[in-house]
C-alpha positions, 0 to 999 in steps of 0.5 A: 822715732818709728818710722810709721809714726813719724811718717804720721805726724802732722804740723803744730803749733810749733812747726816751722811756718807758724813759728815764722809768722808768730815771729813776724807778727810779735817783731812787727815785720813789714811786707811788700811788693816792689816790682812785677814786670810781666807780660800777658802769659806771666813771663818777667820778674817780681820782687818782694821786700821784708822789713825785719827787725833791723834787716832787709830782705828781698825775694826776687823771682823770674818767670817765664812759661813752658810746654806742659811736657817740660814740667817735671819735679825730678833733680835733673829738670834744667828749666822751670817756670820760675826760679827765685832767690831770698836775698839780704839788703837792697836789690841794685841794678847791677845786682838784679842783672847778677841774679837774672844770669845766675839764678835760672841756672840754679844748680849751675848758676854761682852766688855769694853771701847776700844770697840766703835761699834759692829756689824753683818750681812750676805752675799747676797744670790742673789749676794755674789756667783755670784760675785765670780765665775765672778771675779774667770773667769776673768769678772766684774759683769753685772750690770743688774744682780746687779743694783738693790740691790747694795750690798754685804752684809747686816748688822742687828744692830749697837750697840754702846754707852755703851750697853754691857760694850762698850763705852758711847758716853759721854766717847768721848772728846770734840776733839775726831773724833768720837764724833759727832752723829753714827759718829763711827757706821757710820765709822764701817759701811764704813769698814764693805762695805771695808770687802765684796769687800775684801772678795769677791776678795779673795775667787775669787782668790782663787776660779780663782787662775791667772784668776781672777781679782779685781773689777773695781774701778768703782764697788768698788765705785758702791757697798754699803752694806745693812741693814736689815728692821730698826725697831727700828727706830720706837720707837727710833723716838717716845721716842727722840723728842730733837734727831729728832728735831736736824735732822729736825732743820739742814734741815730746816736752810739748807733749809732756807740758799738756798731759800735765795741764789740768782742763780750763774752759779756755783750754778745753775750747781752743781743743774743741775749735781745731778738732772743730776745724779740722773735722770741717777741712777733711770733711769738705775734701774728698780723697781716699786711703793710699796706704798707709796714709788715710785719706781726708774721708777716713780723716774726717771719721778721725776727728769725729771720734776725737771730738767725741772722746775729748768730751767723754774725758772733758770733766776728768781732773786731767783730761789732757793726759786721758785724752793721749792714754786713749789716743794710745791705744788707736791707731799711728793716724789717730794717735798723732792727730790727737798729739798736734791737737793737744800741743796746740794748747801747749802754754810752756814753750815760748819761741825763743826758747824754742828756736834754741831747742831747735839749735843742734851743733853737729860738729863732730871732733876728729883728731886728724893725726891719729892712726889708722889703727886707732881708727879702725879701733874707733869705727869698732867699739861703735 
């Protein structure tokens, strides 16, 4: 729980976005995009709708365009390139209209409960163009133009339960899909990466007319969209303590599964692969160390040097658990690059369970007839 390592840890197995697409790959979930309307600069609407387990949803999203000095990620922004909403059942014409008014105001704007998540962003000012005028002549993108950022465009927020009249998380039923934590802000968020490959694609054809092409499907899976600064992650950390412990609790049992694991072939391989890839991404990127991060170069020399410990333990009756002693004694960055790794074939922690580890009552008890005193008395002893 220090902050230096936290700060450090990275995604596993166990984050949000892969637990969301195991779900959706295990419950046959169905994807597609109903509509986009837009003109030859990207400005209209796309709508995108999820068959899920029983649900429907739709994600629907305006676009519009704006002067490069209107691009800001701070809160007090009042216009984007495109503000969209994860919604639940069918998109009637009537409420179509009630989005398009409401939507765009975000902040300002009022919903109900068939509203999930709502959200807003921009477009890349480095990329977004480039990408078009590639595919409008035919080409893909060339990756040292774009290998360092990887998106297309950046979302600033993700609100969700309840805030202005959407839906509580608690409004969710025990068997409803969504209902495992930012399950639905994570959904909105696969969809909004969905609408900036779309969009790109159409302004390039409209842009290219015959010449233009789609992106490969190696682009389309390369691409992930941004996110603005996080700031408020900050306080959130502070004032949820049951929250965080989840996070960290989930880690910590991975952890614990693995280290007691003894080596199989099978194991040992899955280890090598993503230490494998991982070694291959951070060695293709270039950037350098902004304290007290590494960069992808310092990154690269990392997993070099744990594909090297993993095969000096590899032979060992628990290698696993060797393998975190040494990572130990390196540094936070190396520690918790080898601790993602390891969970990574973490065999104990099925996903239904792990949605009700991640399940945290933060409802505190108050008896709203003591005294003052009996307060004071309280806010002492703690």
């Amino acid at each position: 729980m220090a902050p230096a390592r936290l700060g450090a840890a990275r995604f596993t197995r166990y984050s949000f976005t892969r637990t969301l697409l195991r779900r959706a790959a295990r419950q046959d979930w169905t994807f597609g995009r109903s509509c986009l309307d837009m003109d030859a600069d990207g400005r209209g609407h796309a709508i995108y709708r999820v068959d899920a387990e029983g649900h429907v949803f739709h994600f629907v999203a305006f676009t519009t365009t704006l002067a490069e000095s209107g691009h800001t990620d701070r809160v007090i922004a009042d216009a984007w390139e495109v503000s969209a909403a994860l919604v639940e059942g069918d998109v009637s014409d009537g409420f179509l209209a009630e989005l398009r008014e409401s939507v765009p105001l975000q902040e300002a704007g009022r919903l109900d409960p068939r509203v999930l998540v709502l959200t807003r962003g921009n477009r890349s000012v480095r990329f977004y163009d480039y990408l078009v005028d590639r595919l409008a002549e035919g080409r893909q993108p060339e990756a040292h133009r774009v290998a360092d950022a990887g998106y297309i465009m950046r979302s600033t927020a993700f609100y969700g339960n309840g805030k202005f009249g959407m839906r509580s998380f608690l409004g969710y039923t025990g068997d409803h899909p969504l209902r495992a934590p930012y399950r639905a802000q994570f959904l909105a968020a696969w969809l909004f990466r969905e609408l900036s490959l779309d969009s790109v694609e159409h302004c390039a054809g409209q842009r290219g007319g015959s010449a233009a092409v789609q992106f490969d499907a190696q682009w389309r899976c390369y691409f992930g969209l941004g996110n603005a600064t996080g700031l408020g992650l900050v306080p959130y950390a502070l004032k949820h303590p049951d929250v965080l412990n989840s996070w960290a609790g989930v880690r910590e049992l991975a952890l614990a599964n693995v280290r007691a694991m003894p080596a199989t072939p099978e194991r040992l391989d899955t280890l090598r692969c993503w230490t494998g890839r991982a070694h291959d991404h951070f060695g293709a990127t270039d950037g350098d160390d902004v304290w007290p991060w590494l960069g992808p170069r310092s990154l690269a020399d990392v997993t070099a040097r744990i594909s090297r410990q993993i095969q000096a333990v590899a032979n060992a009756g628990r290698p696993f658990d060797l393998l975190y002693r040494w990572a130990e004694e390196q540094d936070v960055e190396t520690c918790e690059f080898v601790v993602s790794l390891l969970i990574e074939i973490d065999e104990g922690i099925g996903d239904d369970e792990l949605d009700d580890l991640l399940r945290v009552d933060e409802s505190v008890p108050l008896d709203a007839t003591m005294t003052v005193g009996e307060l004071r008395v309280l806010l002492d002893e703690r």
